[in-house]
PDB file of N, CA, C and O in Angstrom:
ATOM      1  N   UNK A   1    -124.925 121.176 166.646  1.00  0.00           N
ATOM      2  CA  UNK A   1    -124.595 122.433 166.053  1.00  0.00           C
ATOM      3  C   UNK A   1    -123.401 122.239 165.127  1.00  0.00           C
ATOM      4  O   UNK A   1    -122.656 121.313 165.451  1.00  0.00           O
ATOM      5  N   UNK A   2    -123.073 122.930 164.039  1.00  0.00           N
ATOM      6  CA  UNK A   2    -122.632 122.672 162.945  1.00  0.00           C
ATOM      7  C   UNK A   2    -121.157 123.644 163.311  1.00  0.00           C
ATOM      8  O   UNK A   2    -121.471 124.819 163.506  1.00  0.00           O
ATOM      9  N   UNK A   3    -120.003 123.447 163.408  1.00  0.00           N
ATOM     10  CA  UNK A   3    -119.003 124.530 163.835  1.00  0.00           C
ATOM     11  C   UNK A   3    -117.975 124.302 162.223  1.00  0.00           C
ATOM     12  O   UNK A   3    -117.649 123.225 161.724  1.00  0.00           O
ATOM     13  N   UNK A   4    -117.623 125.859 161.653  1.00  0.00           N
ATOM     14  CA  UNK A   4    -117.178 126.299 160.840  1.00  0.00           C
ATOM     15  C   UNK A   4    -115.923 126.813 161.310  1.00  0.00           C
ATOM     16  O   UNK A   4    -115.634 126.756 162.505  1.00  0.00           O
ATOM     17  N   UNK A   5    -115.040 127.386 160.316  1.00  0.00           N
ATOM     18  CA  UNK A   5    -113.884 127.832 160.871  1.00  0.00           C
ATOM     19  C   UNK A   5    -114.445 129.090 161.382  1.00  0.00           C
ATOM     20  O   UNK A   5    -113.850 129.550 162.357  1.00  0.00           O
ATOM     21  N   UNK A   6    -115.558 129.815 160.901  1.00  0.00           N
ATOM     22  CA  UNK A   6    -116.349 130.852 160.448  1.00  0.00           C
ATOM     23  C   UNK A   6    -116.342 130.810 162.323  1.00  0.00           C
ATOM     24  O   UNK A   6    -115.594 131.368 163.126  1.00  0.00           O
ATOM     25  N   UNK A   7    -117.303 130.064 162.484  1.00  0.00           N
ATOM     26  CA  UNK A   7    -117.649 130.090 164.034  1.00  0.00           C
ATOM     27  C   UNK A   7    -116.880 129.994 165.200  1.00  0.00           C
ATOM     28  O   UNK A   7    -117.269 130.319 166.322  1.00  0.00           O
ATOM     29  N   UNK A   8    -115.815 129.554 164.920  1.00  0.00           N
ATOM     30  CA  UNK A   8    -114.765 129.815 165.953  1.00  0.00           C
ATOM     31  C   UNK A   8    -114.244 131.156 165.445  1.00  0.00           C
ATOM     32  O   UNK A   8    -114.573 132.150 166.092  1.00  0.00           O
ATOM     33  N   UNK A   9    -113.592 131.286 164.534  1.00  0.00           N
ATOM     34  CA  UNK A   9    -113.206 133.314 164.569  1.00  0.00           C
ATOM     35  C   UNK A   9    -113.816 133.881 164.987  1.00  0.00           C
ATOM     36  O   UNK A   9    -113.385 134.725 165.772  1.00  0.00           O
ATOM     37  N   UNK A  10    -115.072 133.787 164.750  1.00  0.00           N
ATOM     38  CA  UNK A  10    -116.211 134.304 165.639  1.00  0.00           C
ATOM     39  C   UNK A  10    -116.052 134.563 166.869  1.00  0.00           C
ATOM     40  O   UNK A  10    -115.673 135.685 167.203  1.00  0.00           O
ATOM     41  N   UNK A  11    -116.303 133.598 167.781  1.00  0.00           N
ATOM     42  CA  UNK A  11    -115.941 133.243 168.795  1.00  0.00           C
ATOM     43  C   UNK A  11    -114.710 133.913 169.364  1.00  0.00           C
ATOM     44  O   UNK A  11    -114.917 134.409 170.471  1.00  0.00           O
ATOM     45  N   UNK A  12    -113.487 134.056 168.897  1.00  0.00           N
ATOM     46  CA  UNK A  12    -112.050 134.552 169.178  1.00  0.00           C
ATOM     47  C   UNK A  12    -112.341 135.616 169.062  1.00  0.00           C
ATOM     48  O   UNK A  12    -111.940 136.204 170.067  1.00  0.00           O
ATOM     49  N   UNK A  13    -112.935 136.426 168.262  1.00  0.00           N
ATOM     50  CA  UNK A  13    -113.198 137.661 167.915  1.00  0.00           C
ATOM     51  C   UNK A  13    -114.004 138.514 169.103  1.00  0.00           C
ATOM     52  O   UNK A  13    -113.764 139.619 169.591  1.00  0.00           O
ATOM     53  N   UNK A  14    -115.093 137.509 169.374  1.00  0.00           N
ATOM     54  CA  UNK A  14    -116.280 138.022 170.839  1.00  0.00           C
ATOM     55  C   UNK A  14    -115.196 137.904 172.042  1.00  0.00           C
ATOM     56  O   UNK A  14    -115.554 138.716 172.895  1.00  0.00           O
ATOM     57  N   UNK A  15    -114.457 137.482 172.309  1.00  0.00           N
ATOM     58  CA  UNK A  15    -113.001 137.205 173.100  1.00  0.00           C
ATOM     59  C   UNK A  15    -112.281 138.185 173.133  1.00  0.00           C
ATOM     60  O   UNK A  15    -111.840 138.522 174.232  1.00  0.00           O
ATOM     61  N   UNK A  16    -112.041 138.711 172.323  1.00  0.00           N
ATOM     62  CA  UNK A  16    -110.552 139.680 172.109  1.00  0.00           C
ATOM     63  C   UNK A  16    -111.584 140.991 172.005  1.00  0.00           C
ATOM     64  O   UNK A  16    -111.047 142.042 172.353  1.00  0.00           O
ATOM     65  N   UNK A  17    -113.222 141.120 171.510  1.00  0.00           N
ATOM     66  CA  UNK A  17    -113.519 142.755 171.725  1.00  0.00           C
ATOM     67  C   UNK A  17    -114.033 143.051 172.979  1.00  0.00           C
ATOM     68  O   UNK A  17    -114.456 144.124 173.409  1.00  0.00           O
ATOM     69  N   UNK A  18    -113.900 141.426 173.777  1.00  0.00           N
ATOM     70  CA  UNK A  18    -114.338 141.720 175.297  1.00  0.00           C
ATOM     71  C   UNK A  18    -115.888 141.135 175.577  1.00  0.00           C
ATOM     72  O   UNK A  18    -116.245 140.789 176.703  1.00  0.00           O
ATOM     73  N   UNK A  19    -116.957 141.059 174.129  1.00  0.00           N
ATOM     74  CA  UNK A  19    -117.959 140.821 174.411  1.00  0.00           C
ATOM     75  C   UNK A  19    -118.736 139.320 175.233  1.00  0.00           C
ATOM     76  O   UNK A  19    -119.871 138.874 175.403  1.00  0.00           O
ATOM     77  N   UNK A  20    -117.273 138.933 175.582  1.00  0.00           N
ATOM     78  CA  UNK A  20    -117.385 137.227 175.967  1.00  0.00           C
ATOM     79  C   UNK A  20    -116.281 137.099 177.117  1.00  0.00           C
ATOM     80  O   UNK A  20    -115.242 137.710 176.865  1.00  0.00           O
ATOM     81  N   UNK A  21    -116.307 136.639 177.934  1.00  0.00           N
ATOM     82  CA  UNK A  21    -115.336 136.273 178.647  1.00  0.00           C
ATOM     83  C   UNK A  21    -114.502 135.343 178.729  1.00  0.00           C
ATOM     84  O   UNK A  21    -115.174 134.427 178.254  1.00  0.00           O
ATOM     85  N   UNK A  22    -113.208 134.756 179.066  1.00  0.00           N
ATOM     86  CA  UNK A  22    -112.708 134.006 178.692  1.00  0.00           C
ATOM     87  C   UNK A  22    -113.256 132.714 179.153  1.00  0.00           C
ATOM     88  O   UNK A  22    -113.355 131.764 178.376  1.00  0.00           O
ATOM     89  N   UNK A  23    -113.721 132.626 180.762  1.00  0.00           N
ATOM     90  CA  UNK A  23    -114.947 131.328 181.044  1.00  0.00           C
ATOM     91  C   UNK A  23    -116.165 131.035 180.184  1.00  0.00           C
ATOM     92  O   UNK A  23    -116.690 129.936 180.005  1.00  0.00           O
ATOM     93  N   UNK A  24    -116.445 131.958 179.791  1.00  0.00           N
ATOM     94  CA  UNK A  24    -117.687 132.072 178.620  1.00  0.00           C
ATOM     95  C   UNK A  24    -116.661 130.967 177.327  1.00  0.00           C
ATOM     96  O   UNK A  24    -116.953 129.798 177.077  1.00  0.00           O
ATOM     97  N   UNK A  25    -115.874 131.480 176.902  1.00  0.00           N
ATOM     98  CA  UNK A  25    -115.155 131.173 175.381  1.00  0.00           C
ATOM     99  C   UNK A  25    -114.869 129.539 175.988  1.00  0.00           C
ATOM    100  O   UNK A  25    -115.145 128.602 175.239  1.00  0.00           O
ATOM    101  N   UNK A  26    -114.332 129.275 177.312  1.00  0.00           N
ATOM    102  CA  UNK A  26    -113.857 128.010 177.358  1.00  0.00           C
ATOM    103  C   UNK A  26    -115.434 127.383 177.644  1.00  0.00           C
ATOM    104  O   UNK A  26    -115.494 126.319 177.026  1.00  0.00           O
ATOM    105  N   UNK A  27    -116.449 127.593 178.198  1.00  0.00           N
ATOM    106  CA  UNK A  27    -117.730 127.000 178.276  1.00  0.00           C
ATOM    107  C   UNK A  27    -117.889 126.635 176.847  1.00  0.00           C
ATOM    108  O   UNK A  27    -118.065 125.474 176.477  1.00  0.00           O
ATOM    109  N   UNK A  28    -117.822 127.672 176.045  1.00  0.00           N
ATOM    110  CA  UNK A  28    -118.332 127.159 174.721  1.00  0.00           C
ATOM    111  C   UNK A  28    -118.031 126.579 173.849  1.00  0.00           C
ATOM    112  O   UNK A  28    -118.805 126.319 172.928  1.00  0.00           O
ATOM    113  N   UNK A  29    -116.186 126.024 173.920  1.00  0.00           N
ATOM    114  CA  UNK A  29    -115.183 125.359 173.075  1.00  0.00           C
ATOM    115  C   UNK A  29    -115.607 124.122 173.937  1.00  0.00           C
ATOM    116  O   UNK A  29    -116.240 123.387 173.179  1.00  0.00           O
ATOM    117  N   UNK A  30    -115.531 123.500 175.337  1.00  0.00           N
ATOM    118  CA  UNK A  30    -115.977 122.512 176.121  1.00  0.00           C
ATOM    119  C   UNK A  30    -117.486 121.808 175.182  1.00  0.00           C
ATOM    120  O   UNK A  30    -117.678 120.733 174.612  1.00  0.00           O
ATOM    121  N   UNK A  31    -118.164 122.795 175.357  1.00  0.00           N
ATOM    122  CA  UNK A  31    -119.727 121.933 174.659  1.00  0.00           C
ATOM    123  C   UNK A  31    -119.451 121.829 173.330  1.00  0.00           C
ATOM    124  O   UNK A  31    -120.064 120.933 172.750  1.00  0.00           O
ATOM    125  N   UNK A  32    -118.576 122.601 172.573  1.00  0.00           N
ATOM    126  CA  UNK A  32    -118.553 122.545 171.013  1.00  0.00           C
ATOM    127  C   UNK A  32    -118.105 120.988 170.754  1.00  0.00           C
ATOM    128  O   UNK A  32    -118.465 120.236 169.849  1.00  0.00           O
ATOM    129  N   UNK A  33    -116.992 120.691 172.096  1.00  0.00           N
ATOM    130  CA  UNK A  33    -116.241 119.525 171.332  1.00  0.00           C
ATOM    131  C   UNK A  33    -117.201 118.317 171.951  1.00  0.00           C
ATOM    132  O   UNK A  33    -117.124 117.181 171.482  1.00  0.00           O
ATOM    133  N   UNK A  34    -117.993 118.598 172.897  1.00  0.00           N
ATOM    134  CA  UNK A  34    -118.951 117.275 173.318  1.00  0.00           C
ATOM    135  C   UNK A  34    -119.991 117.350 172.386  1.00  0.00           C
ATOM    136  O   UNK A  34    -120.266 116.185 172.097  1.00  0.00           O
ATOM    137  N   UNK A  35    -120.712 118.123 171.766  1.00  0.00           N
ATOM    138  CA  UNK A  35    -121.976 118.355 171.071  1.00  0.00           C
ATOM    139  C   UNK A  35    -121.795 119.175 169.600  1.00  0.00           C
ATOM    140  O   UNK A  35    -122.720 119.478 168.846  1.00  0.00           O
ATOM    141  N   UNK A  36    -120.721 119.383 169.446  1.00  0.00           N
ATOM    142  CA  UNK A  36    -120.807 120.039 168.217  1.00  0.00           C
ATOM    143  C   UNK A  36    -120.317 118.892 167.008  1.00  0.00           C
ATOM    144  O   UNK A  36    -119.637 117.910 167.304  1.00  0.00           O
ATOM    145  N   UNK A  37    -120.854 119.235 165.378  1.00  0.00           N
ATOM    146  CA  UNK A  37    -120.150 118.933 164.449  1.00  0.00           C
ATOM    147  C   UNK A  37    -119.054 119.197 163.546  1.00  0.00           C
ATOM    148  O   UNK A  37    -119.618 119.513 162.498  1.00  0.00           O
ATOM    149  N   UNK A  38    -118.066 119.236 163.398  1.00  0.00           N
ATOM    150  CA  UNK A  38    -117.118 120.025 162.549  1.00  0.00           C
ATOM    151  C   UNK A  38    -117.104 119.624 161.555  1.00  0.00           C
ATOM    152  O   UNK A  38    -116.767 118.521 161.126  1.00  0.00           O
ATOM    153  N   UNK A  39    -117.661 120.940 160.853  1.00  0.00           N
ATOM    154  CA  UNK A  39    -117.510 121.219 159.551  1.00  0.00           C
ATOM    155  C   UNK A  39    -116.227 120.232 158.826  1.00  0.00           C
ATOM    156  O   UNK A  39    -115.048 120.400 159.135  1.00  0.00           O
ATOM    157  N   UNK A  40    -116.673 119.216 157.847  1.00  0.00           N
ATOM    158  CA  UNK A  40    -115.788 118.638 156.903  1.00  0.00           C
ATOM    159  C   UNK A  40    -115.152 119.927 155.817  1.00  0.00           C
ATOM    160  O   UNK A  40    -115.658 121.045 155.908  1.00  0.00           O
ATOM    161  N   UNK A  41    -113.908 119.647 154.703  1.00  0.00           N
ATOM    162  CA  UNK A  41    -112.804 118.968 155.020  1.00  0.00           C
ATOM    163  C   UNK A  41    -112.061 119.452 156.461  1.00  0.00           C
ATOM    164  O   UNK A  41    -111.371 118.499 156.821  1.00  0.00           O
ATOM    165  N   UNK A  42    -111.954 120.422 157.299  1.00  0.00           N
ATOM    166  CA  UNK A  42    -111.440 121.203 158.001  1.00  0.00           C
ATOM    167  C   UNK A  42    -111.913 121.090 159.221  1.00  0.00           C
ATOM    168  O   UNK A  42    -111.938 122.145 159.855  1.00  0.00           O
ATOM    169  N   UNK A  43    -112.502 119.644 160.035  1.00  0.00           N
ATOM    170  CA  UNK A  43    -112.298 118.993 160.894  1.00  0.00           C
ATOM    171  C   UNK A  43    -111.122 119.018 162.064  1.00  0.00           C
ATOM    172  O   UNK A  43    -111.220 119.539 163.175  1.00  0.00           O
ATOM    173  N   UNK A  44    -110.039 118.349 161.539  1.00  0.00           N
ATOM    174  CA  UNK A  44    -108.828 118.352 162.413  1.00  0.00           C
ATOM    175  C   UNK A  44    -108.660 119.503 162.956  1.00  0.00           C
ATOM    176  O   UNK A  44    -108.339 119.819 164.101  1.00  0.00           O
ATOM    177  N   UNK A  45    -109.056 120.480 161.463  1.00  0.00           N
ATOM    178  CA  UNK A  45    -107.752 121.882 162.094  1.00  0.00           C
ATOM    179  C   UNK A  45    -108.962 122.654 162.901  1.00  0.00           C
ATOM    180  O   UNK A  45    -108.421 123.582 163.502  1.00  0.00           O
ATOM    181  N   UNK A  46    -109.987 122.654 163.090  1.00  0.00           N
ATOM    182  CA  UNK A  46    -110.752 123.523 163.632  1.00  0.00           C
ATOM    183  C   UNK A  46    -111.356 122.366 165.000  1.00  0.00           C
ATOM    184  O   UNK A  46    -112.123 122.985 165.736  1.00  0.00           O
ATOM    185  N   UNK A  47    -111.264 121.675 165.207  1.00  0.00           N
ATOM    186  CA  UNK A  47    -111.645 120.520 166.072  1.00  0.00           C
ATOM    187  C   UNK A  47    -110.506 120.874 166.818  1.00  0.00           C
ATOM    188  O   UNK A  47    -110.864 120.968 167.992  1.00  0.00           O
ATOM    189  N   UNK A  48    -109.202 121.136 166.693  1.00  0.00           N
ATOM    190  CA  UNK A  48    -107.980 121.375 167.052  1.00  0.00           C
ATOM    191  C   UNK A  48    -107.790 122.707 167.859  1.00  0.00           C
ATOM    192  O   UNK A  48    -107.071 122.817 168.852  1.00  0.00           O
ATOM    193  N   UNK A  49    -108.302 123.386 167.467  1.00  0.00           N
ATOM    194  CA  UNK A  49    -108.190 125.078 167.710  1.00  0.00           C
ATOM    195  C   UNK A  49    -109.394 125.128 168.607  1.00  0.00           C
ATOM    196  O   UNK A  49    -109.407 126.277 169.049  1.00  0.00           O
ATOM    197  N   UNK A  50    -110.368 124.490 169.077  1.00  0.00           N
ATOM    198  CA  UNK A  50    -111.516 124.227 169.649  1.00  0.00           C
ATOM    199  C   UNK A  50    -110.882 123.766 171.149  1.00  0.00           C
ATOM    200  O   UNK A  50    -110.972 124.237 172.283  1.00  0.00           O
ATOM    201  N   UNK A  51    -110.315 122.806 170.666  1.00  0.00           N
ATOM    202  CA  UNK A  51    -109.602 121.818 171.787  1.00  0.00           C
ATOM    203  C   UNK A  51    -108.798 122.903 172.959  1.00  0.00           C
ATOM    204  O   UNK A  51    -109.075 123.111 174.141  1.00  0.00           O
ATOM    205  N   UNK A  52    -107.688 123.482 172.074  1.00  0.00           N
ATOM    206  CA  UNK A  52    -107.145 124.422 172.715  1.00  0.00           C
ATOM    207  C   UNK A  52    -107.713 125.686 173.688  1.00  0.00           C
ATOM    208  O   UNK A  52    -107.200 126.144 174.709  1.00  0.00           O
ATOM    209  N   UNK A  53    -109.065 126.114 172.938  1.00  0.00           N
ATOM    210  CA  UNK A  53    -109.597 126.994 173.715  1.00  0.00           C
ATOM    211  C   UNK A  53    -110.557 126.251 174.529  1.00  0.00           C
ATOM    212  O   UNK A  53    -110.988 126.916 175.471  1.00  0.00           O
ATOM    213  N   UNK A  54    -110.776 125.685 174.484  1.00  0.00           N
ATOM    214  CA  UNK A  54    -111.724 124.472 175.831  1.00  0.00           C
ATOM    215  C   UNK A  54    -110.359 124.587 176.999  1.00  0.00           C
ATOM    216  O   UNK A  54    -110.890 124.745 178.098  1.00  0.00           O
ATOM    217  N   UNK A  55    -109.192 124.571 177.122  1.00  0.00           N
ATOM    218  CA  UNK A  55    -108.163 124.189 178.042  1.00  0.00           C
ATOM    219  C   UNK A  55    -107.474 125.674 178.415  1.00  0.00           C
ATOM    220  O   UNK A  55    -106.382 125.825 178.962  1.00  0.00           O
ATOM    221  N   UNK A  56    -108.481 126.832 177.937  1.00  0.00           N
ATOM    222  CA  UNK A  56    -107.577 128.344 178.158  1.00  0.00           C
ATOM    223  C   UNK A  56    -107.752 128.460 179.430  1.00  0.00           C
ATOM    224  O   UNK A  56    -106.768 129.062 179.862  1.00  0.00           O
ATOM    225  N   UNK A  57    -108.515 128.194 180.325  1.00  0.00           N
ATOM    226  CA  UNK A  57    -109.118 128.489 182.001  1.00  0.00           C
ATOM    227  C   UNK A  57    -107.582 127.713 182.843  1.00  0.00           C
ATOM    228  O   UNK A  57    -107.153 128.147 183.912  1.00  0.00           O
ATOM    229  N   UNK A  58    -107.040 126.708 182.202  1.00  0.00           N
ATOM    230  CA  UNK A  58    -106.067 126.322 182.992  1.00  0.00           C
ATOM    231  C   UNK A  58    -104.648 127.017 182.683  1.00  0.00           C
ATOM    232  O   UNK A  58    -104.057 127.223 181.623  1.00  0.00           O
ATOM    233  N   UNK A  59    -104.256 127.364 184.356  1.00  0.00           N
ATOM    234  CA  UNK A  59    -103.151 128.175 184.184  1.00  0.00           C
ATOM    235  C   UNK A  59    -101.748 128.185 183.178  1.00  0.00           C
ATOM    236  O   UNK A  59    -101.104 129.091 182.648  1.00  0.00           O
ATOM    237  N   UNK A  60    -101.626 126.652 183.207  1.00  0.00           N
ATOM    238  CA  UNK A  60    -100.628 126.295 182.492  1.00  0.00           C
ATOM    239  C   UNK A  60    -100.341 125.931 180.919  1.00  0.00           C
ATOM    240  O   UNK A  60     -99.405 125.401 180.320  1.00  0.00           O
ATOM    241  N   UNK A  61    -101.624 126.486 180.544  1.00  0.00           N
ATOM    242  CA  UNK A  61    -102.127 127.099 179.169  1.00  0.00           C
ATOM    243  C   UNK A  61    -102.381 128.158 178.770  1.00  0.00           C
ATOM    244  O   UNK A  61    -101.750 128.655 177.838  1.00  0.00           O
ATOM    245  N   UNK A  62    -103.282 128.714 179.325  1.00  0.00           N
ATOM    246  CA  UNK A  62    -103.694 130.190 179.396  1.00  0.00           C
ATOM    247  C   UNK A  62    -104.305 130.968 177.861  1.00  0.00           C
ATOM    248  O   UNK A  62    -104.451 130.312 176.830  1.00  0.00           O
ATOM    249  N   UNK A  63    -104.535 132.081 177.932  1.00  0.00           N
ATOM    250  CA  UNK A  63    -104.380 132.323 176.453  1.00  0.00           C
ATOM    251  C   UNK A  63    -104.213 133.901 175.828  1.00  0.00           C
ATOM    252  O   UNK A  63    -105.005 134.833 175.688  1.00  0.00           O
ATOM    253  N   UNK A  64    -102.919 133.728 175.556  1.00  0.00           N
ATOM    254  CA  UNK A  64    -102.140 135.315 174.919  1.00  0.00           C
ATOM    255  C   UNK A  64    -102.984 135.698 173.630  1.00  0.00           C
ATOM    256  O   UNK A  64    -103.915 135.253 172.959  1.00  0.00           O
ATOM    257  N   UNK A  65    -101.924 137.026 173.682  1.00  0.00           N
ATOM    258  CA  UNK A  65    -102.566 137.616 172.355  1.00  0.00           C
ATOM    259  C   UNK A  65    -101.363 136.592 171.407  1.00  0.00           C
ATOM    260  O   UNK A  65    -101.830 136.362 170.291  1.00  0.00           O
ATOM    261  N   UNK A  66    -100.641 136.262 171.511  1.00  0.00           N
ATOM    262  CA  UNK A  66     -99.690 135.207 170.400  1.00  0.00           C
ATOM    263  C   UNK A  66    -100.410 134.313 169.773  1.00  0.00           C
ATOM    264  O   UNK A  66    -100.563 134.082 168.573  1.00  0.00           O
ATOM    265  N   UNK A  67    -101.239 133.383 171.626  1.00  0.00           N
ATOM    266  CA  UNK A  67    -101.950 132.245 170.940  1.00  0.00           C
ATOM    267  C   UNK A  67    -103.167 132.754 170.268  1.00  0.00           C
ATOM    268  O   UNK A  67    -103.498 131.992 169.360  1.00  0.00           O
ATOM    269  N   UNK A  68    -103.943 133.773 170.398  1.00  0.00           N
ATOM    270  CA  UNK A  68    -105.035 134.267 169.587  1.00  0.00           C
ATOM    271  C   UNK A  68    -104.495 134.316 167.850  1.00  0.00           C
ATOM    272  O   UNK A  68    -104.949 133.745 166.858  1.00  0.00           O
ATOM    273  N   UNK A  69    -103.680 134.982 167.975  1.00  0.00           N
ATOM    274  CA  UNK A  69    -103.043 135.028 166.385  1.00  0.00           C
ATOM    275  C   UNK A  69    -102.480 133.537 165.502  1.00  0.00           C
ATOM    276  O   UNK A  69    -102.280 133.258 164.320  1.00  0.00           O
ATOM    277  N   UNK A  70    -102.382 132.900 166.664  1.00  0.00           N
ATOM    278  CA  UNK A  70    -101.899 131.436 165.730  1.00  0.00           C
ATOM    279  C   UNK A  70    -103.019 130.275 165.364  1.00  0.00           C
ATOM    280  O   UNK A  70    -103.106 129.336 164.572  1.00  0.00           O
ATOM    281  N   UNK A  71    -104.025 131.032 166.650  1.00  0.00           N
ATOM    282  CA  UNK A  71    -104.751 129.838 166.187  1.00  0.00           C
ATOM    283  C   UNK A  71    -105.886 130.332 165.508  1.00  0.00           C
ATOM    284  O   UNK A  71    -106.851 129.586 165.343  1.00  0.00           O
ATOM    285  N   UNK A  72    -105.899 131.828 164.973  1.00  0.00           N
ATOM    286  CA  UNK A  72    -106.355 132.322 164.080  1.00  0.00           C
ATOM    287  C   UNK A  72    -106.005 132.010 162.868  1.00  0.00           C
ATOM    288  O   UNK A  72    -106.848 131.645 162.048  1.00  0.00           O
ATOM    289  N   UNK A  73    -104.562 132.119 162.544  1.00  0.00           N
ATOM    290  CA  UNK A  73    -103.783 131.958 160.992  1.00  0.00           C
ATOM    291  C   UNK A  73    -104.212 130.330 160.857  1.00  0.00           C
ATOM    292  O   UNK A  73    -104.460 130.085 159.676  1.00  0.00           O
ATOM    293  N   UNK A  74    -104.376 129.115 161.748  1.00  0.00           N
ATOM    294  CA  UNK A  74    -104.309 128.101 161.380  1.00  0.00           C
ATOM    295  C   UNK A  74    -105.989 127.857 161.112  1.00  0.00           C
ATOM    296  O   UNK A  74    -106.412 126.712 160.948  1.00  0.00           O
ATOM    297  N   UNK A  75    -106.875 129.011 161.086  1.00  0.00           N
ATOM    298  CA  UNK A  75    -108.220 128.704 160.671  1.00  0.00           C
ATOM    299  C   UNK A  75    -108.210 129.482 159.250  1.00  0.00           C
ATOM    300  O   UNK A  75    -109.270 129.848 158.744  1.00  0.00           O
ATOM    301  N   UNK A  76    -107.279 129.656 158.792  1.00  0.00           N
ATOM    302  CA  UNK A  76    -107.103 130.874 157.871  1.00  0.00           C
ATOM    303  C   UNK A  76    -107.540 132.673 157.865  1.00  0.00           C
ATOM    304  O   UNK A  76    -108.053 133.398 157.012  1.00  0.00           O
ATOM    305  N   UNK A  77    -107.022 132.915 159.327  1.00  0.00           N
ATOM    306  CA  UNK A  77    -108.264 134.276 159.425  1.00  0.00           C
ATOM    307  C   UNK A  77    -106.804 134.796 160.053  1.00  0.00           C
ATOM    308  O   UNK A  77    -105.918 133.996 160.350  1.00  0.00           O
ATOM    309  N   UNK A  78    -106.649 136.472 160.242  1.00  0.00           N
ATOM    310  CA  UNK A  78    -106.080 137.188 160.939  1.00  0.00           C
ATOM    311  C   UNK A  78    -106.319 138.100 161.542  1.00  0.00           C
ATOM    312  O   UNK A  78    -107.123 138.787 160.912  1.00  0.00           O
ATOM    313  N   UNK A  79    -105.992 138.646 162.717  1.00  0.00           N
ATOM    314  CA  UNK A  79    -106.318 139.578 163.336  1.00  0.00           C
ATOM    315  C   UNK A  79    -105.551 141.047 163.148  1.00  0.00           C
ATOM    316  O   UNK A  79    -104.605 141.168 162.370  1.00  0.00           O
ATOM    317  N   UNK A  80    -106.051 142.114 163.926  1.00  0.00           N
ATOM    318  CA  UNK A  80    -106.279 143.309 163.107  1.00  0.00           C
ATOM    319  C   UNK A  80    -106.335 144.084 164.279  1.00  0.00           C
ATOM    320  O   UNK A  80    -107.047 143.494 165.092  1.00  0.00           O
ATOM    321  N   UNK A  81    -105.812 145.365 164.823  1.00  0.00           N
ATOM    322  CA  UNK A  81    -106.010 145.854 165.981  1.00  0.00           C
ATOM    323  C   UNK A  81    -106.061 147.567 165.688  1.00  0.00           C
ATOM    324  O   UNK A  81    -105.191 148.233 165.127  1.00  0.00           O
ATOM    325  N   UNK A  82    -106.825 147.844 166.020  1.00  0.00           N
ATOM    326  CA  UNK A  82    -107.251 149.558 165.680  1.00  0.00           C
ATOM    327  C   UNK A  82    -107.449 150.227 166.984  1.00  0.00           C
ATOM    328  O   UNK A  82    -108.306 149.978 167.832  1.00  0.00           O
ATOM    329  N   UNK A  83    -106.403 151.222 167.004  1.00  0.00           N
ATOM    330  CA  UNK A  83    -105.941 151.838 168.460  1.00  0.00           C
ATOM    331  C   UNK A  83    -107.077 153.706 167.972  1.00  0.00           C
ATOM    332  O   UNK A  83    -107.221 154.491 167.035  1.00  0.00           O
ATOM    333  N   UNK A  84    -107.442 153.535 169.045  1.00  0.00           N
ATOM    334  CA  UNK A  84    -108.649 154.750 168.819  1.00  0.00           C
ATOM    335  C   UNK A  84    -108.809 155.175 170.507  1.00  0.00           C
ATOM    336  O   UNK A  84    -108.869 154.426 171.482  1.00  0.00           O
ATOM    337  N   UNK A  85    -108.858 156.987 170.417  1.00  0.00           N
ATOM    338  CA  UNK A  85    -108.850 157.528 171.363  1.00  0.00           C
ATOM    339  C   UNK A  85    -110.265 157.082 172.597  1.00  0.00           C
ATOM    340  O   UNK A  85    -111.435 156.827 172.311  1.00  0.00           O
ATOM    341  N   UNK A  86    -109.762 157.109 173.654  1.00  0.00           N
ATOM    342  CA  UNK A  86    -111.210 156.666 174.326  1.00  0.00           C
ATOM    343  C   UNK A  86    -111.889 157.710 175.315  1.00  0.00           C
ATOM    344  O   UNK A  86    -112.966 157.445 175.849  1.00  0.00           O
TER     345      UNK A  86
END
């Protein structure tokens, strides 16, 4: 499978609106980095940001709304939060 920066925001995005769970997000950063391809030139940095969310399940990593935003900006994408009555 072909992974884009595209596809990990993605991914962070199904994360943060809830539609994924965070065992789900680390299942799928785990197989991305055994079976996936990363998208050339932008390899490192998204191979990188992959890495990190493969290791969110362990406590002593974890994963904030901080680290969502950084390792968003370092795919070139930002996040956006819209507070609406429920």
């Amino acid at each position: 499978m072909r992974i884009t920066k595209r596809t990990v925001a993605g991914k962070l995005a199904d994360y943060l609106h809830h539609r994924i769970t965070q065992a789900q997000l680390v299942d799928w950063a785990e197989n991305a980095m055994m079976d996936g391809e990363f998208d050339e030139p932008n390899a490192a940095s998204i191979s990188a940001v992959v890495a990190r969310l493969g290791v969110a399940d362990v406590r002593a990593f974890g994963l904030t709304w901080a680290d969502c935003e950084e390792l968003l900006a370092r795919l070139g994408f930002s996040a956006r939060i819209d507070i609406v009555a429920a």
